[in-house]
C-alpha positions in Angstrom: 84.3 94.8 115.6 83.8 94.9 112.1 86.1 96.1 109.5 86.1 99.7 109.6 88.6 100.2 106.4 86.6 100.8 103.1 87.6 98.8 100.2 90.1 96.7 102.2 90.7 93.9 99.6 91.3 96.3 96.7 93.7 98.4 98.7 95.6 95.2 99.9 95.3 94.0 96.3 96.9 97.3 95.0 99.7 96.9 97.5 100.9 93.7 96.4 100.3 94.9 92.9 102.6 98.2 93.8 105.1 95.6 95.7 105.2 93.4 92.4 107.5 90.4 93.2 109.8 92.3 95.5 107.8 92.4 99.3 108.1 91.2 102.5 105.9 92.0 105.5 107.8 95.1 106.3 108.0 96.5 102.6 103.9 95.6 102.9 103.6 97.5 105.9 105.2 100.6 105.3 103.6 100.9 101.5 100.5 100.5 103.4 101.5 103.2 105.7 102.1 105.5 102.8 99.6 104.8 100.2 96.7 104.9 102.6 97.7 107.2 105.4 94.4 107.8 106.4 93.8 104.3 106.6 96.6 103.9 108.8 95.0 106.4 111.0 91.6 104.7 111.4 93.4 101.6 112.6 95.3 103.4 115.2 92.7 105.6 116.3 90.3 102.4 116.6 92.9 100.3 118.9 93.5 103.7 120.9 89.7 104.1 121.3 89.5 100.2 122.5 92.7 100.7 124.7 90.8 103.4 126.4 87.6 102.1 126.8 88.4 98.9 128.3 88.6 98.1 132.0 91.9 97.7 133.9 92.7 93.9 133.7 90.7 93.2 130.4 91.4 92.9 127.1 89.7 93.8 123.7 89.9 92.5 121.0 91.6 94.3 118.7 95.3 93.6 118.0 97.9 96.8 118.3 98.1 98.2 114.9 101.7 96.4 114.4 100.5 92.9 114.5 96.6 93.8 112.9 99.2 94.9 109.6 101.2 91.9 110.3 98.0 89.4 110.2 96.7 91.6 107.1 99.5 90.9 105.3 99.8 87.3 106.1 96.6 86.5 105.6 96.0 88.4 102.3 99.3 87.2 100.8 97.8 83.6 99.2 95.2 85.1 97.0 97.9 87.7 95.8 100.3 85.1 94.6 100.9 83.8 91.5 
């Protein structure tokens, strides 16, 4: 699939910099949501395009735009830490 989010790393990295000490996955999340709206967008519109074009009975094989956030921040988290 390919990531499709510009300058993913330094918008995850400004989040947890924005979040300071105080986040959590949901805190994350809804920054996210409202420091790169756009962003958010793309992600949706890219799982709605997927839903659409797959077949009945298949999947593909990007995650709803819930859990793709949820794996962002959890996998992003160690190199944020201090």
């Amino acid at each position: 699939m390919g990531c499709f989010i510009k300058h993913k790393k330094e918008k995850i990295s400004n989040i947890y910099l924005l979040l300071g000490d105080s986040y959590n996955e949901d805190s994350f999340i809804d920054l996210f949501k409202s420091e790169y709206p756009d962003d958010w967008k793309k992600i949706c519109d890219k799982w709605l395009e997927e839903e659409k074009s797959t077949p009945v009975g298949k999947k593909h094989p990007m995650q709803h735009p819930d859990v793709y956030m949820k794996e962002m921040f959890r996998n992003h988290k160690p190199r944020f830490i201090k």
